[in-house]
N, C-alpha and C positions, 0 to 999 in steps of 0.2 A: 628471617626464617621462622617458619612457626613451631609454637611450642606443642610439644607435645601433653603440654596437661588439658588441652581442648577435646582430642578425640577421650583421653584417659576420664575426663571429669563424664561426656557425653556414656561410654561406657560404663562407669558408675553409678552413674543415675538408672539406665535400664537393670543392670544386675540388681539395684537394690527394689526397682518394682517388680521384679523377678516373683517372688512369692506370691502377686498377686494373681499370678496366671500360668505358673507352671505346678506340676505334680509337685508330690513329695517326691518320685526318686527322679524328674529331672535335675531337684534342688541339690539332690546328695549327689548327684552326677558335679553338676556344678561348684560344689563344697569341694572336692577333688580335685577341680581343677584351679577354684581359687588355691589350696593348698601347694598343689605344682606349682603355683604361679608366684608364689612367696618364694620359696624353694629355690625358681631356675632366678628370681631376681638376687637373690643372695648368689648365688653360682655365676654368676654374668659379674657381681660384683667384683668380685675374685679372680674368675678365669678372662672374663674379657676387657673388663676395665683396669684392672691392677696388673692384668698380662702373667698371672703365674698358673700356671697346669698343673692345680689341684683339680685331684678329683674324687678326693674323699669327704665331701660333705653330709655324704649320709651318714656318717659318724656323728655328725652336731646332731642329723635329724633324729638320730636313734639313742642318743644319751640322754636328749630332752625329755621325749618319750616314756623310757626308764625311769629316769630321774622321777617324773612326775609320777604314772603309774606306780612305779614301788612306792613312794610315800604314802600315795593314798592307801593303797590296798596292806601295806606291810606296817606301816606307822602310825596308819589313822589320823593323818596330817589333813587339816585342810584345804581344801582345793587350791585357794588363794595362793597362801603357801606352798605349795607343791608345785603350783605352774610357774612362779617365782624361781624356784631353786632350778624345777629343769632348765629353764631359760637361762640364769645365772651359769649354771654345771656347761653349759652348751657353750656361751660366751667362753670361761674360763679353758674349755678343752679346744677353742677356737687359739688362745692366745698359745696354748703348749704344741698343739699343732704347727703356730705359726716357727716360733723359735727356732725348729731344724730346718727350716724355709728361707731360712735369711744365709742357711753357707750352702743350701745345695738347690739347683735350678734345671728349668729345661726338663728332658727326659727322666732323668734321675728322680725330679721332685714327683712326676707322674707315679714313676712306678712308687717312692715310698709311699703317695696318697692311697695308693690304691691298694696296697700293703695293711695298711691302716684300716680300710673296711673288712680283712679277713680278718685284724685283730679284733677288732671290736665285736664281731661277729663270735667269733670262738667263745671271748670273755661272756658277753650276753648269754651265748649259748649254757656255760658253765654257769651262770647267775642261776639261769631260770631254773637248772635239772636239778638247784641244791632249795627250791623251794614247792611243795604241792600244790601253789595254786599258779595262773596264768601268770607269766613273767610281768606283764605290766598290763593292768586296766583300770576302769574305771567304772565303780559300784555308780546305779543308778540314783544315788543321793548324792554326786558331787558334782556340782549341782546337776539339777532335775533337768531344770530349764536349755542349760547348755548341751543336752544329750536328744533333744528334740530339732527336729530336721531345719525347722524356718528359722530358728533362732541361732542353730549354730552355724546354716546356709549365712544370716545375716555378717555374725560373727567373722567368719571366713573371708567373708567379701572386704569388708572394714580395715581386718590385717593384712590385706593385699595391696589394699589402698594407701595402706600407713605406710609401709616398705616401700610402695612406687613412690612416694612424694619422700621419704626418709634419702632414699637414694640419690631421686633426681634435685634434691636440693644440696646433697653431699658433692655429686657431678657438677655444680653450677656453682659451688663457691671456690674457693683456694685448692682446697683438696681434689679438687677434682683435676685441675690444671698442673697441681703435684702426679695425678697417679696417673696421670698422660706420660707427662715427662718422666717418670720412671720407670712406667712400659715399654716407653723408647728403648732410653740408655739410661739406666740405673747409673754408670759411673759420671753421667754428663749433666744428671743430675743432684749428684752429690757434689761437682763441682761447683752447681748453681746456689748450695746451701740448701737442697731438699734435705731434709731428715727420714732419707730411707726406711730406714729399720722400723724407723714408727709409723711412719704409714703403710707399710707392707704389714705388719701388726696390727695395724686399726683395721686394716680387709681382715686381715682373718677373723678378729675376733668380733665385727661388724657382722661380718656375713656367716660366722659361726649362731652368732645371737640370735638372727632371722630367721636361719634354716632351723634352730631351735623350738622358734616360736611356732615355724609351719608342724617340728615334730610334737607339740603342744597340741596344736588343732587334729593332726590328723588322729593321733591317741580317742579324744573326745568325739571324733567321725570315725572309727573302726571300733572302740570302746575297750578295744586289747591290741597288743601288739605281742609280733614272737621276731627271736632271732631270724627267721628266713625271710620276715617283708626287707629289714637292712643288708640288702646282700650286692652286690654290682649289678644285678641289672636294675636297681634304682640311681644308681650313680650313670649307669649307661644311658637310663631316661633323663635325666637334667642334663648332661651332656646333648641329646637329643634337642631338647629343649634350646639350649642357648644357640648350637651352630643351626639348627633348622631355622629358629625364629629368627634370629641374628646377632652374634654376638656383638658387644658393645652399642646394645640397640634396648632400652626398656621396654617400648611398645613390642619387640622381637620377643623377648623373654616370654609374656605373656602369648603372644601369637604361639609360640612352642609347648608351652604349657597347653593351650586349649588343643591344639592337635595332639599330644601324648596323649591327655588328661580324657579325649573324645574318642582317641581310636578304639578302645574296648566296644564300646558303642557301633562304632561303622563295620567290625570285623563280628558285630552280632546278626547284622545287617544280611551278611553275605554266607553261602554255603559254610556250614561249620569243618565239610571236607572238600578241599582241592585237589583231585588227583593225589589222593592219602598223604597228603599234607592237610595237619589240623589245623586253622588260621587261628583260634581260639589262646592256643598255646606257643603262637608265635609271633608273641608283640615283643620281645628282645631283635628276633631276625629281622622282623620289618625294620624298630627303628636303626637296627645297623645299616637294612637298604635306605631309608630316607637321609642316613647320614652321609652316606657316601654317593647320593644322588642330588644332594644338595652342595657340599662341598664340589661337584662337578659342573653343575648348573649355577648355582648361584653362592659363592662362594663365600658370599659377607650377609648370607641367613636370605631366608623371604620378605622382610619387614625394609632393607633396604634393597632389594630386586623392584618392589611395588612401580608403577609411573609415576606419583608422586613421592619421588625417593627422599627429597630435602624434606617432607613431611614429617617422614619418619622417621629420619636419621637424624631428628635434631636432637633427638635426647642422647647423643654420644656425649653432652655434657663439656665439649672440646671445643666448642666453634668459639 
C-alpha cells in the first residue's frame, strides 16, 4: 500500500514554490489554510485516532495566542521567549484537560469540552477588559521579518509539514497500534498491558502542543487576537475539517482544512445576497450543511470516498 508521504512530500514542494507565482494575498489565503491545516491534524489526532470527543481544542489554540501576545506586548519579553511559553502554556493546559478525560467519556466528555471553550472565552474576555491596550498582539519588531506575508506564508507551510510527519511517524510506530487498540476497547486493551492513561494523556497534550503551535502562527498572521476569534464556531470548523476531510485520515485533515480554509473565497465568488440570505455571514451554516451532507454521503470524510481509496487511507497508521 502506498504511503502517503509521496503525494504529501509532491504537495510540499509546490506550496513552497508557491511564492514564486502567487500574490501576496493568495499567500495569506494560504498561510490560513496551512494554519487550519496544523490545527484539524492535532484535532484528527485526538478525536479520530485516539477516538475521544473532544472538542475543545480551540482552547490550546487561544492560550497559546495569549500566552505569547501578552508577553510581548505586556512584558516586553522576547519573541523567542514568548512563542516558547505559549506553546509550553498550551501543552501543559493540554495535560489538565486531559486528567478529567480519563473518568468521563462519550457524550459527557463532548459536552464538558465544549464547556471549556465558553470558559476560556469569558476568562480571555475578562483578561483583556482589565487591560487598555489589544488583548494579545504583536508590535512590528517581533520580529519584523516573521510579520511579512512570504516569510511567514513559508513559515506556516514548514509547521504544517513538521506536524504531518510528527504524526505520521507517531501512527506508524508502537503508539500508534496502542491508540488503535484503545479506540477499540480501552478495557481490552489494558488487558493486553496498554498503558491507557498515558497514552490518552500523550494525545492530549501532543495535540494540545500543536494546536498551540498553529495558535502561535496565526497570532503573527492576524497580528492581534480578541476573545470572539475563540468561540465555537472555530471549534465547529475543525470538527468540519476532520469529518468532511476524513477522520483518521492525515491527507483528510488537510483536504478539510483547504475546503474551510478556501470557502471564504468561493462565497466571495458568488452573490453576496441569496434570496435575503447573506452567504458572506454564513460559513458556520454552510459548514453544518457540509457536515451532515458528508456524514450521509460519505461517511469515513472525502479523502477515503476518492477511487483510489487504499491511496489515501494508508495513513490511518493501522495497517
Amino acid at each position: 500500500m502506498k504511503s502517503p508521504l509521496v503525494p504529501a512530500a509532491g504537495l510540499l514542494l509546490l506550496l513552497l514554490l508557491a511564492p514564486f507565482a502567487l500574490s501576496g494575498y493568495a499567500l495569506a489565503v494560504l498561510t490560513l489554510v496551512a494554519i487550519y491545516a496544523v490545527a484539524a491534524l492535532a484535532q484528527n489526532l485526538l478525536s479520530g485516532y485516539a477516538n475521544v470527543p473532544a472538542l475543545g481544542n480551540v482552547v490550546f489554540f487561544a492560550v497559546s495566542s495569549y500566552t505569547c501576545g501578552s508577553l510581548i506586548v505586556i512584558e516586553h519579553a522576547p519573541s523567542a521567549l514568548a512563542i516558547a511559553a505559549g506553546v509550553l502554556v498550551a501543552a501543559v493546559v493540554g495535560l489538565l484537560v486531559g486528567l478529567p478525560a480519563l473518568r468521563i467519556s462519550g457524550m459527557h466528555l463532548a459536552v464538558v469540552s465544549v464547556a471549556s471553550v465558553f470558559v476560556a472565552q469569558e476568562l480571555m474576555t475578562g483578561w483583556a477588559a482589565g487591560h487598555d491596550q489589544i488583548a494579545a498582539s504583536v508590535p512590528a519588531s517581533q520580529p519584523a521579518w516573521l510579520l511579512q506575508e512570504r516569510p511567514l506564508y513559508l513559515v506556516s507551510i514548514l509547521v504544517a509539514a513538521a506536524a504531518f510527519l510528527i504524526i505520521w511517524n507517531l501512527l506508524h510506530a508502537r503508539s500508534g497500534r496502542a491508540l488503535l487498540a484503545i479506540s477499540v476497547s480501552p478495557s481490552a486493551a489494558i488487558a493486553c498491558g496498554i498503558p491507557v492513561t498515558l497514552y490518552r494523556l500523550a494525545a492530549f497534550v501532543l495535540s494540545g502542543l500543536l494546536t498551540g503551535v498553529a495558535g502561535i502562527v496565526y497570532l503573527y498572521y492576524s497580528q492581534h487576537v480578541t476573545p470572539a476569534f475563540f468561540s465555537l464556531d472555530l471549534s465547529l470548523a475543525l470538527l468540519t475539517m476532520i469529518v468532511v476531510g476524513g477522520s483518521r485520515s492525515l491527507l483528510g485533515s488537510l483536504l478539510g482544512a483547504g475546503i474551510v480554509g478556501l470557502l471564504p473565497q468561493v462565497l466571495k465568488i458568488l452573490p453576496s445576497d441569496v434570496h435575503g440570505l447573506s452567504l458572506s455571514n454564513s460559513e458556520p451554516a454552510i459548514w453544518a450543511i457540509m457536515l451532515l451532507v458528508t456524514l450521509w454521503l460519505f461517511p469515513e470524510g472525502l479523502a477515503n470516498a476518492l477511487p483510489d481509496r487504499p491511496f489515501f487511507a494508508a495513513d490511518s497508521g493501522t495497517e
